[in-house]
matplotlib code that plots the C-alpha trace (Angstrom):
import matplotlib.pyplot as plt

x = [0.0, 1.2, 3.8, 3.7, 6.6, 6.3, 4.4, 7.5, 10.3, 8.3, 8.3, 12.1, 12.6, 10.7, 11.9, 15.4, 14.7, 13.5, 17.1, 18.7, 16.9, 18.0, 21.3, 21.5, 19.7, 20.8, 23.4, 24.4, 20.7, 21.0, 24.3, 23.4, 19.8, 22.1, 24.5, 21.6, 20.1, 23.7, 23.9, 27.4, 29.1, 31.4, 30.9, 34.4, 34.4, 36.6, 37.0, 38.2, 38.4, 40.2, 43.5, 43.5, 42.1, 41.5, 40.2, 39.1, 36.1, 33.7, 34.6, 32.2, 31.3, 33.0, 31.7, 31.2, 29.2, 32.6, 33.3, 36.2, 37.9, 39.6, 42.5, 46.1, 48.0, 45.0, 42.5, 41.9, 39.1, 37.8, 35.5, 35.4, 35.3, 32.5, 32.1, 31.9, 31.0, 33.9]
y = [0.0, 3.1, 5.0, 9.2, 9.9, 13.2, 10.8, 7.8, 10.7, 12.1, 8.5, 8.0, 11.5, 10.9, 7.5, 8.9, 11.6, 9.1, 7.0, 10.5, 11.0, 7.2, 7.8, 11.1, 9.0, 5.4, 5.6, 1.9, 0.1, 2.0, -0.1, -3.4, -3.1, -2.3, -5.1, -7.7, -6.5, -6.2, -9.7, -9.3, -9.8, -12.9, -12.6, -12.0, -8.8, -6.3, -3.2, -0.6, 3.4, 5.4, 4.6, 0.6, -2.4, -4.8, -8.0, -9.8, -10.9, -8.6, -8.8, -6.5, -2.6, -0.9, 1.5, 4.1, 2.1, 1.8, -1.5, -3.7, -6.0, -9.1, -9.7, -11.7, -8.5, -8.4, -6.3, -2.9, -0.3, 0.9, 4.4, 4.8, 2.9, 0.5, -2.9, -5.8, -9.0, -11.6]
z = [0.0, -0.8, 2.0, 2.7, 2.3, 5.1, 7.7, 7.2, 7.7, 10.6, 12.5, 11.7, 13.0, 16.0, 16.9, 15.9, 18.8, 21.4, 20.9, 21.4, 25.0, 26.1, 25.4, 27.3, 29.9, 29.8, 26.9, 28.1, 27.5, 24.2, 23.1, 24.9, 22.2, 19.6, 20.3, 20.4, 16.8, 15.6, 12.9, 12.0, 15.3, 15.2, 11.4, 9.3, 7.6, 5.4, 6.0, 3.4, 3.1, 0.3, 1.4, 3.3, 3.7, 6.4, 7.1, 10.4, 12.6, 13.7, 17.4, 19.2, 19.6, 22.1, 24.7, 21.9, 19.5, 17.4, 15.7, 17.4, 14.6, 15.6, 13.0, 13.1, 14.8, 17.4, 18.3, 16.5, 17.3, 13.9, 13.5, 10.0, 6.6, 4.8, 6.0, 3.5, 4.4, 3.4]

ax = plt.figure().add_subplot(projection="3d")
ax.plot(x, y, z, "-o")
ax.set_aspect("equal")
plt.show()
């Protein structure tokens, strides 16, 4: 059935809000629902931006909401760069 555009926007703006008052209040039950949506977690991954690219497991997020990537020289906090599945 056909979507308003203006009435979708509005909900993402107003639910995008409500994440924005949890965090300010309870920025730790924010990540912990993030965590258990995120799918990719324990999944290997690549990582790349203009100038490298990395490869490793999707370890976790970190206190930030940044990825962690688990690769050979160990553990590496990333917070930038598109994610490819592997």
């Amino acid at each position: 059935r056909p979507v308003s555009r203006e009435r979708l926007l509005s909900e993402i703006i107003n639910i995008f809000e409500e994440i924005l008052i949890q965090i300010g209040s309870d920025k730790d039950k924010v990540l912990q629902n993030w965590k258990a949506r995120c799918q990719l977690i324990g999944e290997k991954v690549r990582i790349f931006d203009d100038e490298r690219e990395e490869f490793g497991v999707f370890d976790d997020l970190d206190e930030n909401g940044f990825l962690i990537l688990k690769s050979k020289s160990g553990l590496k906090t990333i917070h930038y760069g598109e994610l490819s599945l592997r």
